[in-house]
C-alpha positions in Angstrom: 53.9 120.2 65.3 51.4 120.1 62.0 52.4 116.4 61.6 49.0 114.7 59.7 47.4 113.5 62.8 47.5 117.2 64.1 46.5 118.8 61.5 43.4 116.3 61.6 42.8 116.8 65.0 43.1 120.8 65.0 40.7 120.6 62.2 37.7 118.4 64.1 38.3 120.7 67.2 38.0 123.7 64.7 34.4 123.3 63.3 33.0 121.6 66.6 34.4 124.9 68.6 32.1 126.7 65.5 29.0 125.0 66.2 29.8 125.2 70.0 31.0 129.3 69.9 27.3 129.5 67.6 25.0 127.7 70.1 24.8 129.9 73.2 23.7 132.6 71.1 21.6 130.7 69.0 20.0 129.3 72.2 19.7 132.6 74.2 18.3 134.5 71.1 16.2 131.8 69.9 15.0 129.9 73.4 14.6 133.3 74.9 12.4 134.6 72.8 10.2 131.8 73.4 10.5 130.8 77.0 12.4 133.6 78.9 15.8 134.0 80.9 14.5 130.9 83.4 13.9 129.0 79.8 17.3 129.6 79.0 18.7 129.1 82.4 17.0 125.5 82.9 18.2 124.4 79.2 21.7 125.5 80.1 21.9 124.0 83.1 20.7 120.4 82.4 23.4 120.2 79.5 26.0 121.1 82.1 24.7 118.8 84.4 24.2 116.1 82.5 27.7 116.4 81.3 29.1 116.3 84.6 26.9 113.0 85.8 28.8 110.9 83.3 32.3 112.5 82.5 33.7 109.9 85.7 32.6 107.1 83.7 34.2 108.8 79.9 37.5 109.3 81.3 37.4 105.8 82.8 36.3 104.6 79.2 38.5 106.6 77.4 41.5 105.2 79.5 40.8 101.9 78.2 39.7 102.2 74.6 41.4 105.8 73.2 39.9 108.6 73.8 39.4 108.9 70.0 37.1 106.3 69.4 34.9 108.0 72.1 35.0 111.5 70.9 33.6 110.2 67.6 30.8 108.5 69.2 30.1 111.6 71.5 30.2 113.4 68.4 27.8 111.1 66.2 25.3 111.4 69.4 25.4 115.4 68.8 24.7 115.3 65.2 21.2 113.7 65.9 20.3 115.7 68.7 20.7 119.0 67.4 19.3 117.8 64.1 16.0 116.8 65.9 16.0 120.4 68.0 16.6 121.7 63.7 13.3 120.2 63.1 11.2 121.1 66.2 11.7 124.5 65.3 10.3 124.2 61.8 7.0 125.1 64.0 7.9 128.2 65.5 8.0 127.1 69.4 9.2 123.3 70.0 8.3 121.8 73.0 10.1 122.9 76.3 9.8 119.0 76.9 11.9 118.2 73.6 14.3 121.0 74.2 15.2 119.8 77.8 15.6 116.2 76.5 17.9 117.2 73.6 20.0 119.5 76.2 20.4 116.5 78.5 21.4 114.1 75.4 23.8 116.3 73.9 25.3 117.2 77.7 25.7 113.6 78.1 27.7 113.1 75.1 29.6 116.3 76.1 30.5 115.0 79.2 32.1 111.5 77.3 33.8 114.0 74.6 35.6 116.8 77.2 37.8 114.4 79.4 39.0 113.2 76.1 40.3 116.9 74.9 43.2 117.2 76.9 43.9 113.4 76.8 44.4 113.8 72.9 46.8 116.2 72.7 50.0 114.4 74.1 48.8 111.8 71.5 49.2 114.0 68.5 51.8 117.1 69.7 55.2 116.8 71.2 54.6 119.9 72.4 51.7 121.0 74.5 52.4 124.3 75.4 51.8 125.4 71.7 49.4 122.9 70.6 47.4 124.1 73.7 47.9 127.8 72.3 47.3 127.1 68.6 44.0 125.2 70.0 43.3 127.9 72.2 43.9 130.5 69.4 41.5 128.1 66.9 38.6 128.5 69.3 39.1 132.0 69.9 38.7 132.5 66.3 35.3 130.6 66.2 34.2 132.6 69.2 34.7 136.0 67.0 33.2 134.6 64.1 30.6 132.2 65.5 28.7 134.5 68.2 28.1 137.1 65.2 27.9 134.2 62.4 24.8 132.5 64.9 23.3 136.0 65.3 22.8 137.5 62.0 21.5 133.8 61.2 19.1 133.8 63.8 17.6 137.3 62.7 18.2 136.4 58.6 17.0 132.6 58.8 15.7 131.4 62.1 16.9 129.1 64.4 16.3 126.0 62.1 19.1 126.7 59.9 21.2 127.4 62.7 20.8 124.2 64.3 21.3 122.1 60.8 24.9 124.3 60.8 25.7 123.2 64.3 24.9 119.0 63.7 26.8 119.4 60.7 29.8 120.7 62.7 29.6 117.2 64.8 29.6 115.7 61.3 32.7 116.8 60.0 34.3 116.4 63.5 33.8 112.8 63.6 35.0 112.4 60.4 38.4 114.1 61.1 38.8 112.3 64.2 37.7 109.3 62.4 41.2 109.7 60.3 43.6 110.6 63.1 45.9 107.5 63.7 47.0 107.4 67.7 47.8 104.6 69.6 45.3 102.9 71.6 45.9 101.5 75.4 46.0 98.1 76.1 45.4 98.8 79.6 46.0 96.1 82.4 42.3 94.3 83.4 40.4 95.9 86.4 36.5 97.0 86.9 35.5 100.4 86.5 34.9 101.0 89.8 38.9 100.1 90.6 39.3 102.8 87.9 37.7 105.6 89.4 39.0 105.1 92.4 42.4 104.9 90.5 41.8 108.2 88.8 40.2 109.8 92.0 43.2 109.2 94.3 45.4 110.6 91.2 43.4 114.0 91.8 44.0 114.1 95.4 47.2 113.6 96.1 47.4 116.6 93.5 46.7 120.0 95.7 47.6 121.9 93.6 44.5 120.9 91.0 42.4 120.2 94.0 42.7 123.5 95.5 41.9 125.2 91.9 39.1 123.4 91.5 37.6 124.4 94.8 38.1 127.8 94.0 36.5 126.9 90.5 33.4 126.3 91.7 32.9 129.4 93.1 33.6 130.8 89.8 31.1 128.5 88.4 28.1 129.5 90.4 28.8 133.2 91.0 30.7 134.5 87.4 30.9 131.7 84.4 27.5 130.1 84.8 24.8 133.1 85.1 26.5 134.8 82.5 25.5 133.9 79.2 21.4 134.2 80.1 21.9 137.1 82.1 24.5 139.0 79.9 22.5 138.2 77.1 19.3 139.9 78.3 21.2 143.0 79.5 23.2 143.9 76.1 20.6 142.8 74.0 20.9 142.9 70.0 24.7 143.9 70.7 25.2 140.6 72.1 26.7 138.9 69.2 29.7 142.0 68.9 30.7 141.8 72.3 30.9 137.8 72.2 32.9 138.1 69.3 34.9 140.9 71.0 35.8 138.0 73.4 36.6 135.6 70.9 39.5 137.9 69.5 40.5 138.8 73.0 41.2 134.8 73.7 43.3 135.1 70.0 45.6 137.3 71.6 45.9 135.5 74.7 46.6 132.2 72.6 49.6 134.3 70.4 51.4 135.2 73.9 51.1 131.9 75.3 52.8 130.4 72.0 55.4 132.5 73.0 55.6 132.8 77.2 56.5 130.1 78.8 56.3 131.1 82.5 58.6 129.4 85.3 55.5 129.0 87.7 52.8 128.5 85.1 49.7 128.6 87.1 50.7 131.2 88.8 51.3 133.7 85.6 48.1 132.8 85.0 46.0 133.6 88.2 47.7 137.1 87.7 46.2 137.5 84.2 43.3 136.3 85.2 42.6 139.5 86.7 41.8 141.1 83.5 38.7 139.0 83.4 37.4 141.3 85.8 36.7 143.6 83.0 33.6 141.6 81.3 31.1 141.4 84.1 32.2 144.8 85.2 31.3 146.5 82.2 28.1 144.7 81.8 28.0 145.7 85.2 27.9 149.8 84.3 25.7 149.5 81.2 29.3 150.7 79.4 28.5 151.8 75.6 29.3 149.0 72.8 33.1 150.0 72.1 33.4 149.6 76.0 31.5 146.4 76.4 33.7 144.8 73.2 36.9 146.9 74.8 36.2 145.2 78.6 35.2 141.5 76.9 38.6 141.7 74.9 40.4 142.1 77.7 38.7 138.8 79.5 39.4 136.9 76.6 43.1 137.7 77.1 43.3 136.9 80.4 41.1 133.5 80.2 42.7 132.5 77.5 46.5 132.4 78.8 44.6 131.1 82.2 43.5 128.5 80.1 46.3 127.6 78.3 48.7 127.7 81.8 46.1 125.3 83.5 45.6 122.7 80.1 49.6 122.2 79.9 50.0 121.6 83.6 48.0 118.8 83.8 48.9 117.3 80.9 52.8 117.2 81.8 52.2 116.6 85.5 49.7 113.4 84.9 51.0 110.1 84.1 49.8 109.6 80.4 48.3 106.4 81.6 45.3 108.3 83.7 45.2 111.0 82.5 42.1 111.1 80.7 40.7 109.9 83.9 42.4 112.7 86.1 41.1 114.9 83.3 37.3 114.0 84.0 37.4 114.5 87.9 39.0 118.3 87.1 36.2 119.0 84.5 33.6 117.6 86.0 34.5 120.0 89.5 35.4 123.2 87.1 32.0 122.4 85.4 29.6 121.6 88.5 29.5 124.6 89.8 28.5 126.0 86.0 25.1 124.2 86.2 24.2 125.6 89.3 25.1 128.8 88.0 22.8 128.8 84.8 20.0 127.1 87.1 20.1 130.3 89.5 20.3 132.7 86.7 16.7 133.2 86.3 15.5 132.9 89.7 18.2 134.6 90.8 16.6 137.7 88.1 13.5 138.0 91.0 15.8 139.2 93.8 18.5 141.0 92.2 18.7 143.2 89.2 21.4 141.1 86.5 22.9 144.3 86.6 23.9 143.6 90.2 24.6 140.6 90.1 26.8 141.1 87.2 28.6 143.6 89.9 29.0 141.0 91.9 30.1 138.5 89.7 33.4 141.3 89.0 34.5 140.9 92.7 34.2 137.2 92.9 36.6 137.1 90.1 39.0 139.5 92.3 38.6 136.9 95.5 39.2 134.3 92.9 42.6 135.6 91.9 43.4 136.2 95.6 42.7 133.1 96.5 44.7 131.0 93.4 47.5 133.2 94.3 47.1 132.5 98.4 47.7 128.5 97.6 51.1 127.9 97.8 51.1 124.8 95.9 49.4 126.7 93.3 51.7 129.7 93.6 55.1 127.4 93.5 54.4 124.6 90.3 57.0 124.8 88.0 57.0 123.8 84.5 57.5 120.4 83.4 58.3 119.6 79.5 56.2 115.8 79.9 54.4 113.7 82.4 56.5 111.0 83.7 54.9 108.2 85.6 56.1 108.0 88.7 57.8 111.8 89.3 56.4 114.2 91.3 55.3 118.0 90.7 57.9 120.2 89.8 58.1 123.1 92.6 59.8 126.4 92.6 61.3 127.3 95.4 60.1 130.6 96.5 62.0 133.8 96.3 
């Protein structure tokens, strides 16, 4: 698997999963303290949307020019932009203005970079069950170093050096990718709008993704997106600990998906999933520090082998030749219901404790797991080694 383009490739994920696993906590210590929860929120949530209004057109881009010629460019864009927020903070408290703007130019670039992700690693891994679980287990790592890492720098140097750290992550991934040889398409001539519509009918006749990403959206707006500003406020200076606690969680669940290779992958990883439960619950109960990082290493587990289950499926059930168009519809649904997630998180502070909410957001990850595991499609995909063109899903028959 460590063949040179690989190794290249693992390494540019690496340090722009560092900056990445550094930024929510830079942002919800350093934003916060300026402009509230709602500042936070609003930042947040115009990143993820922005993200989402052009990741259509980077998976129809990427199918026609690589996605690694894209991924650089996305990543060139995100040196600038969190350079400039570097040096609106040199006075203290930058203007909301500038911060929105910078949010909405890095989401963009975001949104052109993430279909690419899974697109890449057919490109450079024969096998993407464990380069899926060695990338998995590289990002867990930056999220148990890079949550503590961005705190102690916050309080030590500010939020200025911070920032420099994160554009310089961009830097060194562009430069990686730069070196990574993969072949590029020479796809057959049609108009982008042909191409969408190419890549949406791929996604439908698909229920099995469909379905999940229905369900996803839910997850979005009632678990995943409120809970960085609000789980922030709640554990306070212990934040950075119990983020990291996560990151090692999703470590272990990368080491057993190396290993496991479920019959019915999706489905072995709705029932992990479960253990998520654990991290808004015990931010739910105002548990003690070793119970908070004991709960959130738990969720990493489970989210990471989720994640690892639901990357390899669609990569070997999607023809290679849409895939990173495929890729963008399922991100941009997974991701949609995110923004409206972070958006609500500080109104949503006027009505309901985030302790509640937080309470909440434990059972709708309960209903979630029900209802991935009440889709049959869902319940019955079986593993395929590659995508083929023309095949169709591989089913289980159930017992």
């Amino acid at each position: 698997m460590w063949t040179r383009s690989f190794a290249l490739y693992f390494g540019a994920r690496t340090i722009s999963l560092l900056g990445d696993a550094m930024m929510p906590v830079a942002s919800a210590l350093a934003i916060g303290k300026v402009y509230g929860i709602a500042g936070v929120g609003f930042v947040l949530a115009l990143w993820t949307a922005s993200a989402v209004l052009v990741m259509l057109f980077g998976g129809v881009v990427a199918d026609r020019i690589g996605p690694r010629r894209l991924m650089i460019g996305a990543d060139v864009v995100r040196v600038v932009t969190q350079a400039v927020v570097a040096v609106a903070f040199l006075d203290g408290a930058p203007p909301y203005a500038l911060l929105l703007a910078m949010a909405f130019l890095s989401g963009m670039a975001a949104g052109v970079f993430e279909p690419c992700v899974n697109g890449m690693v057919p490109l450079v891994a024969e096998d993407p069950q464990r380069a899926n679980a060695t990338l998995k287990i590289a990002e867990a790592v930056t999220q148990l170093v890079g949550p503590a890492l961005a705190g102690i720098l916050v309080v030590a140097t500010g939020p200025v050096f911070v920032y420099t750290v994160d554009a310089s992550t961009f830097l060194v991934s562009a430069v990686c990718l730069l070196l990574v040889r993969v072949a590029v398409p020479t796809p057959e001539p049609s108009d982008v709008l042909s191409d969408l519509r190419r890549g949406w009918e791929e996604f439908k006749a698909r229920s099995w993704m469909w379905s999940v990403i229905l369900v996803w959206v839910f997850w979005g707006v009632l678990v995943v997106g409120p809970y960085v500003p609000l789980s922030s406020q709640v554990i306070g200076a212990d934040y950075g600990w119990v983020m990291a606690a996560l990151g090692l969680g999703t470590v272990l669940g990368g080491l057993v998906a190396i290993r496991l290779k479920p019959r019915r992958p999706l489905a072995a990883g709705a029932v992990a999933l479960i253990g998520y439960v654990a991290v808004p619950l015990s931010v739910a109960l105002g548990a003690p520090l070793p119970l908070l990082m004991a709960g959130h290493l738990l969720g990493g587990c489970a989210m990471a082998f989720w994640s690892v289950m639901w990357s390899t499926t669609v990569q070997t059930q999607v023809a290679p030749d849409v895939l990173n168009r495929v890729n963008a519809y399922q991100v941009a649904g997974s991701v949609a219901g995110m923004a409206i997630g972070q958006a609500l998180a500080g109104p949503v502070t006027a009505l309901v404790e985030p302790r509640v909410f937080m309470l909440g957001s434990a059972l709708v990850t309960v209903g979630v797991v029900t209802a991935l595991l009440a889709i049959g499609p869902v319940r019955r995909l079986g593993r395929r080694s590659q995508a083929s063109g023309g095949s169709g899903p591989v089913t289980v028959p159930a017992t």
